[in-house]
C-alpha positions as CSV (number, residue, x, y, z in Angstrom):
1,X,105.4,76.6,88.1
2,X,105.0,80.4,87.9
3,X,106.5,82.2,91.4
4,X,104.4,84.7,91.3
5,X,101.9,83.4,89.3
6,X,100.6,80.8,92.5
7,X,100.7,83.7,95.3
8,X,96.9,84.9,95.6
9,X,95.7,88.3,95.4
10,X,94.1,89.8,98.6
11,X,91.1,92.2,97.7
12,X,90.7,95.5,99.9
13,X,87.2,95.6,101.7
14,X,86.8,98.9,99.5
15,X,87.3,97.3,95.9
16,X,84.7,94.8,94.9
17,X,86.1,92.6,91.6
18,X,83.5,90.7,89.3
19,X,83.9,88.0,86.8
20,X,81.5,88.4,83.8
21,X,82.0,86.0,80.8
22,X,85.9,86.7,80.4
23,X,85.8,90.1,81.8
24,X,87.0,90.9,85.1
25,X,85.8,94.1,86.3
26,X,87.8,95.6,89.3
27,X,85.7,98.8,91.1
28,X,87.2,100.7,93.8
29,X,87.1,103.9,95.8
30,X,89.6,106.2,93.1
31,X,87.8,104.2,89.4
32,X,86.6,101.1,87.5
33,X,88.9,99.1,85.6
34,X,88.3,95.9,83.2
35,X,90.4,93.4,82.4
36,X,89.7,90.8,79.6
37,X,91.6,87.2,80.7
38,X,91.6,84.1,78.6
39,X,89.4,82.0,80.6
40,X,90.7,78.2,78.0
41,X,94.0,78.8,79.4
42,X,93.2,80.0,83.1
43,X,90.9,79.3,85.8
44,X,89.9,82.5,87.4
45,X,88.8,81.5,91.2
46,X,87.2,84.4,93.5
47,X,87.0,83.6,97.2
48,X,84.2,85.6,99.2
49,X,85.1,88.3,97.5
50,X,88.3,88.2,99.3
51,X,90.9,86.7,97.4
52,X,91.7,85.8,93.7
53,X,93.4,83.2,92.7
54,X,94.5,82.5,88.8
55,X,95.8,78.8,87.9
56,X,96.2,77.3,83.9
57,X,94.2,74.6,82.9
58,X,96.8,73.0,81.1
59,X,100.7,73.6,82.0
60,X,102.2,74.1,78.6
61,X,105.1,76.9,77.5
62,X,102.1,79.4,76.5
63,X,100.2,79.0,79.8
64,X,103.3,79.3,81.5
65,X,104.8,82.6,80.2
66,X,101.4,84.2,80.5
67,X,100.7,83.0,84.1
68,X,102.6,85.5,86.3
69,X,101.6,88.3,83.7
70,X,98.1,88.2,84.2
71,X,98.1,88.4,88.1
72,X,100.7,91.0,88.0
73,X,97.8,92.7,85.8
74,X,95.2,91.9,88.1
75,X,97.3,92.6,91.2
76,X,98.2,96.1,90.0
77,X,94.3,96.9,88.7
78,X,93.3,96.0,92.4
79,X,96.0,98.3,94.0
80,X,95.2,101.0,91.6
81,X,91.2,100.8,92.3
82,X,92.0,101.1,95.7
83,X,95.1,103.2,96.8
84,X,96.3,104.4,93.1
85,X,100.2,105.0,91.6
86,X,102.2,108.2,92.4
87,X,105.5,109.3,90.9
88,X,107.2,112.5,92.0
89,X,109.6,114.4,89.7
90,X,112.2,116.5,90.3
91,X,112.9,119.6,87.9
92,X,117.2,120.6,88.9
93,X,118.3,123.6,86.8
94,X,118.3,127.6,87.5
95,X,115.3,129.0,85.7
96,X,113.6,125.2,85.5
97,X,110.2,125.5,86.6
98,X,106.2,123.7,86.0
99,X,103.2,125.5,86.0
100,X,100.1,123.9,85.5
101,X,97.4,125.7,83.3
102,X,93.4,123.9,83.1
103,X,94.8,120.9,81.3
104,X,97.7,121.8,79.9
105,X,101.4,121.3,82.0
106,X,103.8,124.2,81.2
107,X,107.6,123.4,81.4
108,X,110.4,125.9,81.2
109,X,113.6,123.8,81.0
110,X,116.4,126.1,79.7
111,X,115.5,126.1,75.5
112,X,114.4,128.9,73.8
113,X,110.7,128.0,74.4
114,X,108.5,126.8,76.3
115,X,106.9,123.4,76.2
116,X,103.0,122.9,77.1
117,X,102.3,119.1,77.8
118,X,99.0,117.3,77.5
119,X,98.0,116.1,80.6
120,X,95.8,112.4,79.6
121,X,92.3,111.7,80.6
122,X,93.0,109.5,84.2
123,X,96.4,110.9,85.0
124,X,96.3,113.8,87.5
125,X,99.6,115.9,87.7
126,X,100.3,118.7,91.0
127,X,102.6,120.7,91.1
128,X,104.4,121.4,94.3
129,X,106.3,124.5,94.8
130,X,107.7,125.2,91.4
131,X,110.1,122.4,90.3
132,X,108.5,119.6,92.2
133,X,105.6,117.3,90.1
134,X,103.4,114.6,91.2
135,X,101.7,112.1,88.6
136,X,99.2,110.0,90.1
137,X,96.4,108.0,88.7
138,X,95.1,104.4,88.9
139,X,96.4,102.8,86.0
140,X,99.9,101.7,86.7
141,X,101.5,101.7,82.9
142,X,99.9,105.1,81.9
143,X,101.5,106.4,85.2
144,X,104.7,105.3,84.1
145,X,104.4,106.5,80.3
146,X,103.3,109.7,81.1
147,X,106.3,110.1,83.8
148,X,108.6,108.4,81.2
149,X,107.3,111.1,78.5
150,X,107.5,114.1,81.0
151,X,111.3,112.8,81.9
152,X,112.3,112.1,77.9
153,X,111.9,115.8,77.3
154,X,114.5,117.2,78.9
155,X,116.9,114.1,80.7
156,X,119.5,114.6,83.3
157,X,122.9,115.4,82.0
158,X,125.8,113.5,84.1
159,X,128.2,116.7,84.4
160,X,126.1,118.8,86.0
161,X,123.0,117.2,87.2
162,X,120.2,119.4,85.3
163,X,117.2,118.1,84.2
164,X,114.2,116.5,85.3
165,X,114.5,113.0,87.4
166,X,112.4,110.9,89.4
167,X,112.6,111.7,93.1
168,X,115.7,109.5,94.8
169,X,117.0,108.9,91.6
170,X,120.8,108.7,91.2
171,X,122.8,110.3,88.4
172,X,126.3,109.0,87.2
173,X,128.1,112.2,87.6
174,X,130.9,112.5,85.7
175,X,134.1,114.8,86.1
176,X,134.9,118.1,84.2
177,X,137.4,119.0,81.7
178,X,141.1,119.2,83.3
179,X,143.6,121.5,82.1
C-alpha cells in the first residue's frame, strides 16, 4: 500500500480535469496541462469533478512503485493549473546583478563576461530590485530545472558566501586561512 498513493486529490472550483481515453487533461486559471496515465495498471476515478482518486488494478511490485508517482504528478499538475510554482533567488556578491532584456536574462556574476540566459517558453522570470529573481510557472520540474540551471552557473562558495542561492537557503561557511 502506497502512503501517498491512497490520499485523494481535491480539485479547486477553478481547474476542471478530464479523462479522455488515457489522457487526463488538467485546465486551470494560469494553463492547460495533459498527462498520459496507464489506465491496465490504474483505475483513474473522478468524483463530481471534485476529487480524484487513482488505485492499481492489480497490486504487483510495478503497480506499486508507480502508484505514489502518478498522483504526485497529478497532484502537482492540479496545483500548477491553479495557483502555479515560484522560486526566488538570491544574487550575494558586490557587482552581482540580473537584468532582464525581452527574452533573454542577463547576469553579471563577477567573470570577465556577461552571461545572457534563455528564458523557456512557460517559465516567467522578474526581477526584483537588482539581485533578487523570481521563477514562476505552472509546471513544477521545469520550475525547478530552470532554477537548478540559473543556480549551476555561478554556486555559492562556503568562505565567503557569493553566489547565487535559493531564498532561505543555508550555506556551510567555512573558516579562513590562520597564520
Amino acid at each position: 500500500m502506497s502512503k501517498i498513493g491512497k490520499i485523494n486529490i481535491s480539485i479547486p472550483e477553478k481547474v476542471k480535469v478530464i479523462l479522455n481515453d488515457s489522457m487526463l487533461n488538467i485546465e486551470g486559471p494560469l494553463g492547460k496541462k495533459s498527462l498520459s496515465i496507464d489506465l491496465d495498471i490504474f483505475d483513474l476515478n473522478i468524483t463530481e469533478g471534485k476529487e480524484v482518486s487513482i488505485k492499481p488494478k492489480k497490486n504487483n511490485q510495478d503497480s506499486k512503485r508507480l502508484w505514489g508517482m502518478n498522483r504526485s504528478l497529478i497532484n502537482n499538475a492540479i496545483i500548477g493549473a491553479s495557483k502555479g510554482y515560484e522560486k526566488i533567488l538570491e544574487l550575494s556578491g558586490v557587482g552581482y546583478r540580473a537584468v532582464l532584456k525581452g527574452n533573454i536574462l542577463n547576469l553579471q556574476l563577477g567573470f570577465s563576461h556577461d552571461i545572457n540566459f534563455d528564458i523557456p517558453e512557460g517559465v516567467k522570470i522578474q526581477v526584483e530590485k537588482q539581485n533578487i529573481l523570481k521563477i514562476s510557472g505552472t509546471d513544477k520540474q521545469q520550475v525547478g530545472m530552470v532554477t537548478a540551471k540559473i543556480k549551476s552557473i555561478r554556486p555559492p562558495e562556503p568562505y565567503k558566501g557569493k553566489g547565487i542561492k535559493e531564498q532561505g537557503q543555508y550555506i556551510l561557511r567555512k573558516e579562513g586561512k590562520k597564520k
